[in-house]
N, C-alpha and C positions, 0 to 999 in steps of 0.2 A: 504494500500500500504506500500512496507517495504521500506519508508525512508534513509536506509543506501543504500539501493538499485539505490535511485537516485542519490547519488553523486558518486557511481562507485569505491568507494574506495579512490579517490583523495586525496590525500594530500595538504589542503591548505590551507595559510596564513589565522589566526584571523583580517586581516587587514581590516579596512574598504577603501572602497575602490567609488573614486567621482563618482558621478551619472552625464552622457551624455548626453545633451539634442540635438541630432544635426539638425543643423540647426536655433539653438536659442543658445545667449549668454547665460555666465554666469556673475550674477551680485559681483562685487567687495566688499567690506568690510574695513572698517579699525577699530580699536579700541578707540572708545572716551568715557570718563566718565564711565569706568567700561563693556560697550556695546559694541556686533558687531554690526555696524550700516551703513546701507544701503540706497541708494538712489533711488528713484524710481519717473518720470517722466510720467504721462498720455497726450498723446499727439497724435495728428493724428500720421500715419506712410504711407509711399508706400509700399506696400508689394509685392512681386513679385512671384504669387501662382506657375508659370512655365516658363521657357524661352520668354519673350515678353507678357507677361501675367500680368501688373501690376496694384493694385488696390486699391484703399484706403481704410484701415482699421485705427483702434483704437486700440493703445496698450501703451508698455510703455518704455522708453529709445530707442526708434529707431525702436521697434522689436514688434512684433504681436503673438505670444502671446508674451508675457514681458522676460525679461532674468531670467532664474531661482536662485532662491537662496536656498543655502546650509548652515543648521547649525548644529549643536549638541545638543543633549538631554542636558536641566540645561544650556544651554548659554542665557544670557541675550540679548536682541535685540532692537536695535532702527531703525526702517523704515520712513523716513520723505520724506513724497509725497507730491510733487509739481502738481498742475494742470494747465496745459496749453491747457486745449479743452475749447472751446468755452461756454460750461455750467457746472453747476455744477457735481461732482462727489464725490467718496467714496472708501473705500476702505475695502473691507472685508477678514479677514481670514477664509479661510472655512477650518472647523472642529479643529478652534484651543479652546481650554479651557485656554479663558484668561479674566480679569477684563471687567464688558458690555460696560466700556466707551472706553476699544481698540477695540471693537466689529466692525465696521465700517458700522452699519447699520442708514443709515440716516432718524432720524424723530426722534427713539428712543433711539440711543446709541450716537448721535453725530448730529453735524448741518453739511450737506453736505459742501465739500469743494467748495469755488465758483471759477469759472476763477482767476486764476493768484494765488489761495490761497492756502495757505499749510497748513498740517496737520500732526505732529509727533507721530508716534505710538508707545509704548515701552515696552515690557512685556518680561517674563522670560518661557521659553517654555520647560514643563515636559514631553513632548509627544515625540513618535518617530514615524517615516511611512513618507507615502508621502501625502502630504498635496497641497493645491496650495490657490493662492490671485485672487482675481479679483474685479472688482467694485458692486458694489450693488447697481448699475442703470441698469435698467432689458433691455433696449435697449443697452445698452454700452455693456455687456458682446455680444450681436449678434455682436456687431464690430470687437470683435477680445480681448477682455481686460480681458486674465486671465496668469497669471505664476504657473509654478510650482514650491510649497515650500518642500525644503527635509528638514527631520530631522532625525539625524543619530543619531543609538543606539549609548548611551555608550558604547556597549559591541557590537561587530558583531553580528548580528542572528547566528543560528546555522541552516545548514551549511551555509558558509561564501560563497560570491559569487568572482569573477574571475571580470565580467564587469557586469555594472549597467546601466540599460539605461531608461530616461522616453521620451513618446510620448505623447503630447496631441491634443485631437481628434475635430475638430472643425468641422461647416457646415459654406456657404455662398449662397446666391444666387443673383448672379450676372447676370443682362440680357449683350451679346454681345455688345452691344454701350454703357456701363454706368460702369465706373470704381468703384463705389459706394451698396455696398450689400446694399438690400429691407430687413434692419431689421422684417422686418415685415411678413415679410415669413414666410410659413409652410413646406415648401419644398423647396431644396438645390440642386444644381448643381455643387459646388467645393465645394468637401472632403479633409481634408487636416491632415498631422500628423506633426506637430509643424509649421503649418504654408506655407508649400509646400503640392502641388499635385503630384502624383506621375506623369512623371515619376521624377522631380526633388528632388521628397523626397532622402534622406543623406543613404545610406544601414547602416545597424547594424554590422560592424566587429567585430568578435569572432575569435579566435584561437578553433583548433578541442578538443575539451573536456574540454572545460571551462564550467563552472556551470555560467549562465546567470540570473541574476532579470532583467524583463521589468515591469515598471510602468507604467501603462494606463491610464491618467486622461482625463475626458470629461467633456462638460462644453457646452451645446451649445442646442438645440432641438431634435437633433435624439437618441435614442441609439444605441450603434454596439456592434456587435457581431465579436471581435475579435480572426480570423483566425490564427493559424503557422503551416505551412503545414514541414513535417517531424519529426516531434517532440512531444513527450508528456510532457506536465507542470504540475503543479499543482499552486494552486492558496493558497499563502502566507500571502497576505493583503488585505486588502480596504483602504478605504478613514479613517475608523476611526482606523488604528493602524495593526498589528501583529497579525494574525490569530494564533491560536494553532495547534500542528500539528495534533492531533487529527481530526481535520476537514479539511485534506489536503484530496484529493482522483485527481487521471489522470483525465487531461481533454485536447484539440486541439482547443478548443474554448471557450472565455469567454465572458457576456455578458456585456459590461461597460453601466449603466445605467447613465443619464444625472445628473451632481453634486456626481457622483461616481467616486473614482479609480478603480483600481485591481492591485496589484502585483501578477507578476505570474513567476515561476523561473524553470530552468531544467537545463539539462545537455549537453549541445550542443555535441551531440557524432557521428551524424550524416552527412558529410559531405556536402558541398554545398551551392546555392545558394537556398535560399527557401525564397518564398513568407509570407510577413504576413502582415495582409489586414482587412479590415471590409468585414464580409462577405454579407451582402446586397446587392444586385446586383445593384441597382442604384447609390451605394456608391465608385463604382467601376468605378467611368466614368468622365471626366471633360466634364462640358459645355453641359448637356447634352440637347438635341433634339428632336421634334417629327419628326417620320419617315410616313408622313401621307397615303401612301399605295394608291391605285389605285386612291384614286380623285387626285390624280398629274399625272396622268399620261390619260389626257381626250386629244379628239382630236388638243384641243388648246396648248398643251404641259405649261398652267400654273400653275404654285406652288402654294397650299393652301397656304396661311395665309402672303405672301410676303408682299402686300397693309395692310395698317388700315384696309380698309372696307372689306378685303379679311377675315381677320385673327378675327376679328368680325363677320364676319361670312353674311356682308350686300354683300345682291347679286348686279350685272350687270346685268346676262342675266341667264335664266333659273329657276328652282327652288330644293327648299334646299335639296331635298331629292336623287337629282341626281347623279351618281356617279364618277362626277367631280367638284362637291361644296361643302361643308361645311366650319366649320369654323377650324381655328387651333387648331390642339389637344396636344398644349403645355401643363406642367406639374404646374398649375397656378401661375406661374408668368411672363406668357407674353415674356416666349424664344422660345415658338412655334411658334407666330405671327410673330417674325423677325426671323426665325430660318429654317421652314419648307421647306423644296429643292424636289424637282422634283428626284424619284430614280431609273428612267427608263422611257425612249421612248416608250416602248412598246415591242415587243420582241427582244431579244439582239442574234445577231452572235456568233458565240463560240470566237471569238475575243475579244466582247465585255463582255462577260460571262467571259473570262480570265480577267477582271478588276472590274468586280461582282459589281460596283456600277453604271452602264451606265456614264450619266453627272451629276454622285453628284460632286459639285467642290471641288476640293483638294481631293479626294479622291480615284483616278485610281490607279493602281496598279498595278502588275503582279505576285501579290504572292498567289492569291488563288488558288490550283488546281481543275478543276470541275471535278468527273469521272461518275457522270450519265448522257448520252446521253442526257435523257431530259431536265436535268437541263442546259447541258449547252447549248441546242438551244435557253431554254427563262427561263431564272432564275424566272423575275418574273411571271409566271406561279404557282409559288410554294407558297402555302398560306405560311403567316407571312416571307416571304423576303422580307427586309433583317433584319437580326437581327444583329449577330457579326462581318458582312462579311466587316463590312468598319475598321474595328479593326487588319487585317490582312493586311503581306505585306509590305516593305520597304518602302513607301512611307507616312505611320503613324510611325514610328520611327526617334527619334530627340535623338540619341547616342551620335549626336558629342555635340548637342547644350548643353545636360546637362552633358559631359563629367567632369569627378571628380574623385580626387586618391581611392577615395572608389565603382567608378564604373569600376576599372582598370580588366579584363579579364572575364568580365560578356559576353554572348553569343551575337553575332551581331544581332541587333532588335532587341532585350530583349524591348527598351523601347516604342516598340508600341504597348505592353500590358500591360502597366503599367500605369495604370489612379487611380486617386481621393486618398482613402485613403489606400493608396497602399506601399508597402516598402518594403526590401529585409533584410535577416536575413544571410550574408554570415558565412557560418562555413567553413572557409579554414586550409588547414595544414599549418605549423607551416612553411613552405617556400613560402608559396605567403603568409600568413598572416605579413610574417616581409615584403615582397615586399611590399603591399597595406600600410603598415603603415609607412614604409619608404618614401614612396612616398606621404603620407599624412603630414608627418613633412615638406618636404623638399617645400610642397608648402605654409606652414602656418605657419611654425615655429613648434618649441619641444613644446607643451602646459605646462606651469608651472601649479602645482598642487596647489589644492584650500587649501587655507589657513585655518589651523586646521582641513585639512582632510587627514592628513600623521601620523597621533599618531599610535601606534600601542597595541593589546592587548598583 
C-alpha cells in the first residue's frame, strides 16, 4: 500500500498530541525526587454500564477500568499503590521491560500487597506504544482492574496523527437481580469500551480529514474482532511497540486478542456518523436473553424458566419432551432462568404484528413495518421469530437519557441500536465539528493539557 497515499497529502504538525480515553479519567502527576509520580488507588467502585444500570466492579481511583496514564519515552516514574479491597493485590505492568522486582507479579517478583498496604513502584521507561496496568490476581482483573498506560515517542511517529484515542474492551456477566459480575464466567452479557455499554458509550469526535490513531486494549476472556465501518486503516502497533511500515497492508477489521492491543490509524476522509463495534454478534447486545420459542407459548400461556423449578427444568404436570416444557435455554449463567418471557399468544392481528413482540414486557412498539401478508397475520408462524424485531422502534431508544455534547445531531433513535461494545466514530465538517466541541467545553470546562505532553518537535 502507498503510504503517502494514506495521509492524502496533509500537512501536519510533528506535534504529539494527548491520547482520549472517554469516558475514563486521566491520572494526574507531579514531580518528586527527580520522578513523575503517580497515585493509584485499588478499590471497589459503582460503575454505571448504562443509564440506571449500576454495578459493582473493581478498579482504581473511583473508575473501572482505572484513569489512564500518560508518559514519555526516558521519563522516570514512580507509581505508589494503595490497597483498599478487602484482600490482597498487585500490580502488574504488562509488556513493560523493567527490573523483576517492579514486575508486580506476586509469589515471584514481590509479596502481594495486603489490605490497607502499599507498594511503591519506580522504574525508568525506554519503550514507547501503548501499554496498560492491571492487577495480577487473575479474578481481580474479571472485576474490572486494568488502565491504560501510554508512552509517547520522543519523536512523533511518522505520519503524525490529528486525535489519539484509546478504548479498552472488557466483558461482564451480570445476572438481572445481582449488581455483582460471576467472575467466574465463561460467557458475558455486558460488553463495554472503557467501561460503558453502548448506547452510553462517549462517540469519537474527529474533524473531516484528520488522520486518527485508535488504541484497542483488551484484557478480559473474549477476543473481538474490531469493526469501523467507512473506512480503511491499517494496523500501526501492538501491545509490544511500533510496527514497521513494511508490514502495514488495509484492513476494516482487527482482531484484538485477550492481553493484546492494536493501534490502528487512517485518514478520517469520509464523512459521518459511523459505527465501530466488536463484530461478534452477541457482543452487540446488553443483558442478553433467551428467547425460548414455542414452549412459551402452550395452552397455559406460561414462560419457560420464570420459577426455580421451571428454569431447572423440574416439571408440575406433563412430560419433558413436550412442546410446552423444558428447561431454560439461558446462555450459562443463569439469565435464562430469571430472564425467559412468553413472545406471543399464539397468532397475533396485524395490530398486534405492528408491535412484532405480542406481550414481551417493555417491549411494544410501532416501529416495525410488516409487508408480507402472512407475516403479518401470525408472525410467529415464521421459524426463528423473533430475532432483531424487539431491537426496532422508538420505544428501545433512550436519546434523551444518554443525551451528551458528543451525541448532539446524531439521527433520532440512533440509540436503540446501539448495544454492548458499540460506539460511534463521528467524522463531521469542520462547522458542527467546532459546534459539538463547543458544546462539549461549555458543559465541562476547556480540558487543560497533560503535562509534558505540549513539547513540540
Amino acid at each position: 500500500m502507498d503510504m503517502d497515499h494514506m495521509s492524502y497529502g496533509t500537512q501536519r504538525s510533528s506535534r504529539i498530541v494527548s491520547v482520549e480515553t472517554p469516558d475514563v479519567p486521566q491520572l494526574p502527576w507531579r514531580m518528586a525526587g527527580g520522578a513523575k509520580e503517580f497515585h493509584l488507588i485499588a478499590e471497589p467502585v459503582k460503575q454505571e454500564l448504562i443509564p440506571g444500570k449500576i454495578v459493582n466492579l473493581w478498579g482504581y481511583n473511583g473508575s473501572a477500568p482505572g484513569p489512564t496514564i500518560q508518559v514519555n519515552q526516558g521519563d522516570r516514574v514512580r507509581i505508589v499503590v494503595d490497597n483498599h479491597l478487602p484482600e490482597a493485590t498487585s500490580m502488574h505492568w504488562h509488556g513493560f521491560e523493567i527490573p523483576i522486582d517492579m514486575d508486580g507479579a506476586p509469589g515471584s517478583s514481590q509479596d502481594p500487597i495486603p489490605p490497607g498496604g502499599r507498594f511503591v513502584y519506580e522504574f525508568t521507561l525506554h519503550q514507547a506504544g501503548t501499554f496498560f496496568y492491571h492487577s495480577h490476581m487473575a479474578m481481580q482483573e474479571m472485576m474490572g482492574m486494568i488502565g491504560a498506560f501510554i508512552m509517547h515517542p520522543k519523536k512523533a511517529y511518522d505520519p503524525p496523527v490529528d486525535k489519539d484515542f484509546a478504548l479498552i474492551l472488557q466483558e461482564f456477566a451480570i445476572l438481572p437481580n445481582n449488581p455483582i459480575p460471576n467472575s467466574m464466567n465463561m460467557e458475558f452479557n455486558w460488553l463495554t469500551f472503557n467501561g460503558k455499554a453502548g448506547p452510553a458509550t462517549t462517540p469519537l469526535i474527529v474533524r473531516l480529514n484528520d488522520r486518527v490513531r485508535l488504541r484497542l486494549i483488551n484484557l478480559g476472556m473474549d477476543h473481538h474482532p474490531v469493526h469501523l465501518h467507512g473506512h480503511t486503516f491499517v494496523v500501526t502497533g501492538t501491545e509490544g511497540g511500533r510496527q514497521p511500515k513494511t508490514t502495514w497492508g488495509p484492513k476494516n477489521t482487527v482482531l484484538v486478542g485477550v492481553a493484546e492491543a492494536a493501534d490502528v490509524e487512517f485518514v478520517a476522509n469520509n464523512p459521518g456518523d459511523w459505527m465501530l463495534h466488536c463484530h461478534l454478534p452477541h457482543h452487540m447486545m446488553n443483558q442478553m436473553s433467551s428467547v425460548a420459542g414455542p414452549m412459551t407459548r402452550g395452552s397455559n400461556r406460561m414462560p419457560a424458566g420464570l420459577g426455580m423449578g421451571e428454569g431447572m427444568g423440574i416439571l408440575r404436570e406433563g412430560h419433558a419432551t413436550s412442546q410446552d416444557k423444558g428447561p431454560s435455554l439461558g446462555r450459562g449463567m443463569g439469565v435464562g432462568s430469571t430472564r425467559d418471557q412468553t413472545v406471543g399468544n399464539g397468532p397475533l392481528s396485524t395490530a398486534q404484528a405492528k408491535h412484532s413482540m405480542g406481550n414481551m414486557p417493555g417491549m411494544e412498539h410501532e416501529g416495525m413495518q410488516m409487508t408480507a401478508p402472512e407475516v403479518a397475520k401470525d408472525a410467529n408462524s415464521v421459524p426463528g421469530f423473533p430475532q432483531d424485531a424487539f431491537m426496532e422502534g422508538p420505544a428501545m431508544a433512550m436519546d434523551k437519557m444518554v443525551e451528551k455534547p458528543e451525541n448532539f445531531g446524531l439521527r433520532p433513535g440512533w440509540s436503540g441500536f446501539m448495544q454492548g461494545m458499540m460506539t460511534f466514530l463521528r467524522v463531521l465538517p469542520p462547522e458542527m465539528y467546532d459546534k459539538v466541541m463547543a458544546l462539549r467545553d461549555q458543559q465541562k470546562g476547556k480540558p487543560e493539557p497533560m503535562p509534558g505532553m505540549e513539547h513540540q518537535q
